[in-house]
C-alpha atoms as one frame of an Amber mdcrd trajectory, in Angstrom:
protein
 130.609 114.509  81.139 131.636 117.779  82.046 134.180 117.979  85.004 134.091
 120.775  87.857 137.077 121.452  90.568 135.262 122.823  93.620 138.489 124.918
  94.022 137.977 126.407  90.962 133.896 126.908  91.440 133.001 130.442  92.816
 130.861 129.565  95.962 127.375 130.099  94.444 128.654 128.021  91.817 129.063
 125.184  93.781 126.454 125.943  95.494 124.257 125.916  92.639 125.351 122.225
  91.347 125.256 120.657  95.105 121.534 121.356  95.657 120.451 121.598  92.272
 122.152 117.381  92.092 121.004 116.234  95.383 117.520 116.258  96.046 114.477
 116.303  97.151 116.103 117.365 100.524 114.093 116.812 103.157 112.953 120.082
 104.691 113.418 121.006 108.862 111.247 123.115 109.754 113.756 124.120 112.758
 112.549 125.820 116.405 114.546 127.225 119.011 114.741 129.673 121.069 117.152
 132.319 122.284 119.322 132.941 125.983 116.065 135.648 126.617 113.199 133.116
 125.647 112.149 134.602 122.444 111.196 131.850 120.018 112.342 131.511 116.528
 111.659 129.081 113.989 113.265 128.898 110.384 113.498 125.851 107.738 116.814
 123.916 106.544 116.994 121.557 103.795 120.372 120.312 104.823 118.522 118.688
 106.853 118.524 114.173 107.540 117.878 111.334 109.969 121.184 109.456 110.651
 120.271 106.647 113.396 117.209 105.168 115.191 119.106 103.795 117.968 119.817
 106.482 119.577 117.106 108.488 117.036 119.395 111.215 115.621 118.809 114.302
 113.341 121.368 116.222 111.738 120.640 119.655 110.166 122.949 122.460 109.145
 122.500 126.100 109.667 125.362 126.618 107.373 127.461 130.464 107.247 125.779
 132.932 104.480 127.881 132.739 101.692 127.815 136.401 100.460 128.596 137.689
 103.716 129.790 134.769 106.143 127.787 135.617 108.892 125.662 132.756 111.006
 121.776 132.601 111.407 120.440 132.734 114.601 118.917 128.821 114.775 122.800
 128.592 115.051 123.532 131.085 118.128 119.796 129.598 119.767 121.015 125.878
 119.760 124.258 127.355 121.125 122.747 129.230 123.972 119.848 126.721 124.735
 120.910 123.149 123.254 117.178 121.988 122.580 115.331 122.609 119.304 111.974
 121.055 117.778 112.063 119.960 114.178 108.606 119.644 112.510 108.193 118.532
 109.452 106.989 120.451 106.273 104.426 119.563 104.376 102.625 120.867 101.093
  99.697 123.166 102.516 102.271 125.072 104.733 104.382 125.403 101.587 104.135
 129.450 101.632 104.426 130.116 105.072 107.517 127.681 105.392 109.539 130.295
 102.605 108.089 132.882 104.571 109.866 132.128 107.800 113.262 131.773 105.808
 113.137 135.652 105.136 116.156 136.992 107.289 114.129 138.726 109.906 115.906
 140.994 112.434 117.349 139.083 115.588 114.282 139.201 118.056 111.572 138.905
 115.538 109.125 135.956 116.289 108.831 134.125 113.216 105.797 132.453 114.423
 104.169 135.621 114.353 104.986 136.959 110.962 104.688 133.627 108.563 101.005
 133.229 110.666 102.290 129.931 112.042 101.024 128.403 115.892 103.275 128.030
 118.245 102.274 125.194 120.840 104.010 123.871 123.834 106.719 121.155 124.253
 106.617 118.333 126.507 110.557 118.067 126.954 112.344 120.951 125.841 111.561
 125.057 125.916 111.061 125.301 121.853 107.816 125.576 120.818 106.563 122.781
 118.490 104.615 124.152 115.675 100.580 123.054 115.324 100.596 123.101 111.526
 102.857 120.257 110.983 101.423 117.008 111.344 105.038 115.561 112.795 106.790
 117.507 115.368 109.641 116.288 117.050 111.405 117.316 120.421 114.788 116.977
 120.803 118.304 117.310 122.870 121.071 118.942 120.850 123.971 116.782 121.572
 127.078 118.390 119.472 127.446 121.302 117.160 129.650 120.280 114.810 131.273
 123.467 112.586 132.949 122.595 109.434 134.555 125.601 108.318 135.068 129.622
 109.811 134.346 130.587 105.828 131.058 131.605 104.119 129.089 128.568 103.474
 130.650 126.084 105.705 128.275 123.924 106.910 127.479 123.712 111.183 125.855
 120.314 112.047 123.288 120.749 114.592 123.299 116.700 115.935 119.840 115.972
 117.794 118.558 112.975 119.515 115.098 113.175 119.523 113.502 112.412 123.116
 109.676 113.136 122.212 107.615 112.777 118.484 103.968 113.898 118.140 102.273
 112.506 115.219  98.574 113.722 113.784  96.476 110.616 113.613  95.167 112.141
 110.693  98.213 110.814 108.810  98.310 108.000 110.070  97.131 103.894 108.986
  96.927 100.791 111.525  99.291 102.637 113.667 101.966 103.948 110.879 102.490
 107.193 109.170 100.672 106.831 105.597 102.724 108.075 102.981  99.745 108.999
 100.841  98.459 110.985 103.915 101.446 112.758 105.106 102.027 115.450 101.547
 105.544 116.050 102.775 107.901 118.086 100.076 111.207 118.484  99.838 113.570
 121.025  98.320 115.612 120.912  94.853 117.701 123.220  93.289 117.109 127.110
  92.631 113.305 127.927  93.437 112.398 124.274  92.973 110.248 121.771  95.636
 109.232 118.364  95.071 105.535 117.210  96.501 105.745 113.349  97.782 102.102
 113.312  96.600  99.874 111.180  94.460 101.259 109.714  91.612 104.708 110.553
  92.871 104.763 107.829  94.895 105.716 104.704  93.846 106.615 101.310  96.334
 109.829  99.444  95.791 110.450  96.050  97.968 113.486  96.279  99.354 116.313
  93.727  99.648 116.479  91.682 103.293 117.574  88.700 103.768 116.832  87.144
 100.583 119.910  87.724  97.714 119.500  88.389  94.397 121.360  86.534  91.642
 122.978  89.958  90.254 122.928  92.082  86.915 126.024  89.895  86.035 124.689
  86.381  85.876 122.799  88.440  82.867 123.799  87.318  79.262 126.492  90.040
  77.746 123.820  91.347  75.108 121.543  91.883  77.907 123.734  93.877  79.877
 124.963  95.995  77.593 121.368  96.189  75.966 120.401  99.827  74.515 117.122
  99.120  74.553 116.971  97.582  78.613 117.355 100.855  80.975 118.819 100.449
  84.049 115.711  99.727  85.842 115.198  96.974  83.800 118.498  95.751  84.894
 118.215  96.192  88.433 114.866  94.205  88.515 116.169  91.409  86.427 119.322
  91.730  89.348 117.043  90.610  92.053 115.358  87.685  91.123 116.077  84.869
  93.554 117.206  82.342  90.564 117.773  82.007  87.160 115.116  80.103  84.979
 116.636  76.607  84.614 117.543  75.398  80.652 113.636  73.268  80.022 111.868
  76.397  81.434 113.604  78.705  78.858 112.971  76.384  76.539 109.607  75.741
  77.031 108.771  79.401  76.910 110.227  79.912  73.478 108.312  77.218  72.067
 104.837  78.718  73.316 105.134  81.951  73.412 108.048  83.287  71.154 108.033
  81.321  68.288 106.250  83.740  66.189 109.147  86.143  66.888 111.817  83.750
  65.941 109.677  83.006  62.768 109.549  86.352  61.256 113.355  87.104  62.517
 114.953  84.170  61.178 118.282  84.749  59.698 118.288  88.388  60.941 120.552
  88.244  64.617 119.993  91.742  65.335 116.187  91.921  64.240 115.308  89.241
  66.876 117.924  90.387  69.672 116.375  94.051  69.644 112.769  92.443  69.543
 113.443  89.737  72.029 114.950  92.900  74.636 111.674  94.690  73.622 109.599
  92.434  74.735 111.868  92.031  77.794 111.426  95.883  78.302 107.641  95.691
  77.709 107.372  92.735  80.259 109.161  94.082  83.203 107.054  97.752  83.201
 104.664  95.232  83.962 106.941  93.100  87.126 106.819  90.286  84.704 110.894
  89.307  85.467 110.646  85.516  85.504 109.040  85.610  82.092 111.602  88.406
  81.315 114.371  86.617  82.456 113.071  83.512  79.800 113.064  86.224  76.907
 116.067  87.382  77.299 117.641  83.674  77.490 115.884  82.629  74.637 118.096
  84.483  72.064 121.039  81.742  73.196 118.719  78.580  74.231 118.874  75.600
  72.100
């Protein structure tokens, strides 16, 4: 691994390996509006949700970092503590990188990336028509981290209004395979949550898992089993019991043990192949009976 000091990183430098390590970054597409009334409206991928109870967004109009000087989301939110964030989705993907060009203090944003500016129930921002999820909120604290270029200033908003397109929406719930949200990466780079990007993962409630170390040694420091493969084995509920293992090697892994016999290292690769090959298909019981073969009697 390479190692990098932040105090000894030039500020695009660290910069550069921030964003271009942690993403996709959700994108807010950010409106506000000034002390005089004149709308603006200008994306941030610093940009989260951080609570549902009270519902509260967090973005960061962080200080340029060439010249240290603040954007005016910043100064609006300052001057009028409300602000719509609307999220971004793939078909406004252009007009999105449009509205980040550095206009002159004054210019309508709307206007020039060809965006629709709609009115808000609760706050003075306008909410933007081309997203499919606008949200209205209350800006509650301004948090800013540093006076130097780059330091972050966290805009913290509770959101007291959401408007949702029932065209991206299922039996009441925003469908993720509807929605074509992106999100930032590093450089020029986006990410489209779209198609066969997607993928579902159950995730851990109540129930506990037995763990990656009730695994047998060999299988956890397998170079064939990738991490993955680990973490599903992790989370079964129990461990095949002794006859079960058993059983399965007599039916249907006695052919490997045949042709491997005498050779330890032959049958362990081939026995965390198979392991491998079962879990791409969520096959982890039987995977879990492999992999416990090499050591059953």
């Amino acid at each position: 691994m390479e190692r990098f000091d932040p105090a000894q990183l030039s500020i695009p430098e660290l910069h550069g390996h921030l964003v271009g390590a942690i993403g996709p970054r959700p994108i807010a597409l950010a409106s506000t509006i000034d002390a005089d009334g004149r709308p603006n409206v200008s994306p941030f991928s610093f940009f989260n949700v951080f609570g549902a109870n009270p519902p509260l967004m967090i973005f960061s109009p962080a200080r340029r970092g060439r010249d240290n000087t603040t954007k005016h989301s910043y100064h609006n939110v300052k001057a009028v503590p409300e602000v719509v964030i609307n999220v971004v989705t793939y078909s406004m993907v252009h007009q999105i990188s449009l509205a980040s060009t550095e206009f002159a203090e004054g210019v309508n944003e709307f206007e020039k990336a060809g965006l629709t500016p709609i009115a808000s129930e609760k706050v003075k921002p306008f909410r933007v028509k081309e997203s499919p999820v606008q949200f209205e909120c209350v800006v509650r604290q301004v948090i800013e981290t540093g006076t130097g270029g780059a330091a972050g200033n966290l805009v913290i908003c509770e959101v007291v209004m959401i408007h949702i397109d029932p065209a991206v929406m299922t039996d009441g719930k925003i469908d993720q395979r509807k929605i074509d949200l992106i999100g930032r990466m590093g450089g020029y780079f986006y990410a489209r949550a779209h198609g066969d990007a997607l993928f579902e993962l159950a995730q851990p409630t109540t129930k506990i898992g037995v763990g990656v170390d009730s695994l047998p040694k060999e299988a956890r420091l397998s170079t064939t089993l990738t991490g993955s493969d680990l973490g599903k084995l992790g989370a079964i509920l129990a461990v095949p019991d002794e006859t079960a293992v058993n059983e399965y090697k007599l039916t249907e892994l006695s052919d490997t043990f045949i042709e491997r016999q005498g050779d330890r290292d032959a049958l362990l690769y081939a026995l965390h192949q198979h392991a491998h090959d079962l879990l791409q298909q969520d096959r982890v019981e039987e995977a879990w009976k492999t992999l416990l073969a090499f050591n059953a009697h």
